[in-house]
N, C-alpha and C positions, 0 to 999 in steps of 0.2 A: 618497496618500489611501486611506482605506482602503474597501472595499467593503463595504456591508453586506444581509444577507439573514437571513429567520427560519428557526430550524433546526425542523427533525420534529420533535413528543412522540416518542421508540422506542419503536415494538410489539415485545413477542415475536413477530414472525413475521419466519421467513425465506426470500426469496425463491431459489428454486432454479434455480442457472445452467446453463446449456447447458455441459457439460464439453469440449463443441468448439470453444467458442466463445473468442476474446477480447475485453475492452474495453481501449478502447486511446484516451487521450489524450494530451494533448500540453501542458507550460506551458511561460512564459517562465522565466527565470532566478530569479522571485521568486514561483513556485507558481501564477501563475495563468493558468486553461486559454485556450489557445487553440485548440483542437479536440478535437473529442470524436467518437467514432463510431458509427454509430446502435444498436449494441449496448447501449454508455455510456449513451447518451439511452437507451434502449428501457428496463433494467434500474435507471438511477436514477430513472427518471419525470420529470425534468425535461428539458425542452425545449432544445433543442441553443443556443435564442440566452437559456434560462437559466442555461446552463453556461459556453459563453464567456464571457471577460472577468470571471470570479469564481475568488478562490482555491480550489484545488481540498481545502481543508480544507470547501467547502461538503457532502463528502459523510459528513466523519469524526462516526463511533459516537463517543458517550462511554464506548462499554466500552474504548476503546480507550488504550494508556498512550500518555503525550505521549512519553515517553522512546523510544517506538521512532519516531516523528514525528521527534523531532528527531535518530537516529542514522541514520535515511534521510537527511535534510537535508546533515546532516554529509558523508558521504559521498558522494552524488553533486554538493555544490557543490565537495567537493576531486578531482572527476573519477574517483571509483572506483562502480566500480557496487557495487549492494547488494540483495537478494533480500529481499521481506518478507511476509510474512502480514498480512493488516489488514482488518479489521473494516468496513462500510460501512454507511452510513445511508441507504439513499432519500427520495424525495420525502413518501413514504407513511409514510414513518415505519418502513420493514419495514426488515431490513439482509440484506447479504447477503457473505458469506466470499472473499475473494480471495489469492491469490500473486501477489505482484508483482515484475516483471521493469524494470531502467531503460535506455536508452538512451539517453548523454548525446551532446546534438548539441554542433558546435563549429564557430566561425568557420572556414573552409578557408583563408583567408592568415593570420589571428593565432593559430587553437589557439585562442580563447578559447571558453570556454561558451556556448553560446548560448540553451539550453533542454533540455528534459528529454523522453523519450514514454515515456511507463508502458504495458504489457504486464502485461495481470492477466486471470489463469484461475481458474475455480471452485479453492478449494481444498477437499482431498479431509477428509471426514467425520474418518478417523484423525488429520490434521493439527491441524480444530481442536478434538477434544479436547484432542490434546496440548499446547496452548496457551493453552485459556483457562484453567488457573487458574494457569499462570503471568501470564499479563497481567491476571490479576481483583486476583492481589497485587501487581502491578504500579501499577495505579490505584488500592487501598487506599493503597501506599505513596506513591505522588502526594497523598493526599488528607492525610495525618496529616503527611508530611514535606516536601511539595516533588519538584520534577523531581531534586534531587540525592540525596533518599533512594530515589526509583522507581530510576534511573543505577547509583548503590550494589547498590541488589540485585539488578537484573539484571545487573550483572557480578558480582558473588557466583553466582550460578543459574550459567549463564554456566562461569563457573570450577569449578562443583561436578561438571560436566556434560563438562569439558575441551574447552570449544569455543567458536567465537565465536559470532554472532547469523547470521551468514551461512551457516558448519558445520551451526546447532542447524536452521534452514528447509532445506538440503541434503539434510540427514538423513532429515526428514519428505520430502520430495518424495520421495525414494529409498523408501521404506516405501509410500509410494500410488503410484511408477510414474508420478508428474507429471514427474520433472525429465525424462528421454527424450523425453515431450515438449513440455515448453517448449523444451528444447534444440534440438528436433529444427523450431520452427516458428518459433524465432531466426533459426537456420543458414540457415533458405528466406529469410526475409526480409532478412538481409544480404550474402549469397551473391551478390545477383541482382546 
């Protein structure tokens, strides 16, 4: 059954994240949250029991290309993690920039999946320039072709660039000094 909610009009404004901060939620296997943390709630403006129990596509910008949506998808329902940049929407209608980190849980007797926790930090200023006009032709080419012409071109970009999607957000953190420390606030929280 599907859940439904009304999305923001998007303002141009954007809302300015604590660089020390993380939001950090959590879904089940089919995207939808089951815990959010008062950061999450604090920065999207919706209330932590408007978050639960709704796909967490409740927070996705329409600048944003479905095709990096669905090669996140991809990738952590086949157990590999996967690093993204992406766009968000608040309550307000503001958005505000993140890098996201996954953490796929897993049954402890079968391996199976069980759910996902997102790990998302401010991303830095240099990041998203360097991205949005690749994802603004990203969503043109959604709009004129389809998720399989958006696909097409960002593995064209992609390949022009000799890298995957996970190399090309790599890259960028390494230019702002973010991957050290995501890495670095990973390592704390799975070490323990």
């Amino acid at each position: 059954m599907a859940v439904s909610f009304n999305k923001p009009k998007p303002l141009n404004l954007e809302i300015e994240l604590d660089s020390k901060r993380y939001i950090v939620s959590k879904t089940d296997t089919k995207g939808v949250i089951t815990f959010a943390n008062q950061y999450f709630v604090k920065v999207s403006g919706y209330a932590e029991s408007e978050l639960v129990g709704k796909p967490h596509n409740i927070i996705r910008h329409p600048d944003m290309p479905k095709i990096i949506f669905k090669m996140m998808w991809d990738r952590i329902q086949n157990g590999q993690n996967i690093m993204a940049v992406v766009k968000n929407l608040a309550k307000d209608g503001r958005y505000y920039w993140v890098i996201t980190n996954f953490e796929i849980e897993r049954d402890e007797k079968t391996n199976e999946i069980t759910g996902y926790i997102a790990y998302r930090r401010a991303a830095s200023k240099t990041t998203i320039e360097s991205l949005k006009p690749m994802y603004k032709e990203l969503v043109e080419a959604e709009k004129t072709g389809g998720m399989e012409a958006s696909e097409e071109l960002l593995m064209k970009m992609l390949k022009d660039r000799k890298m995957s999607y996970n190399d090309f957000v790599n890259n960028e953190m390494e230019k702002s000094n973010l991957k050290g420390v995501f890495g670095g606030l990973l390592g704390k929280l799975f070490n323990k």
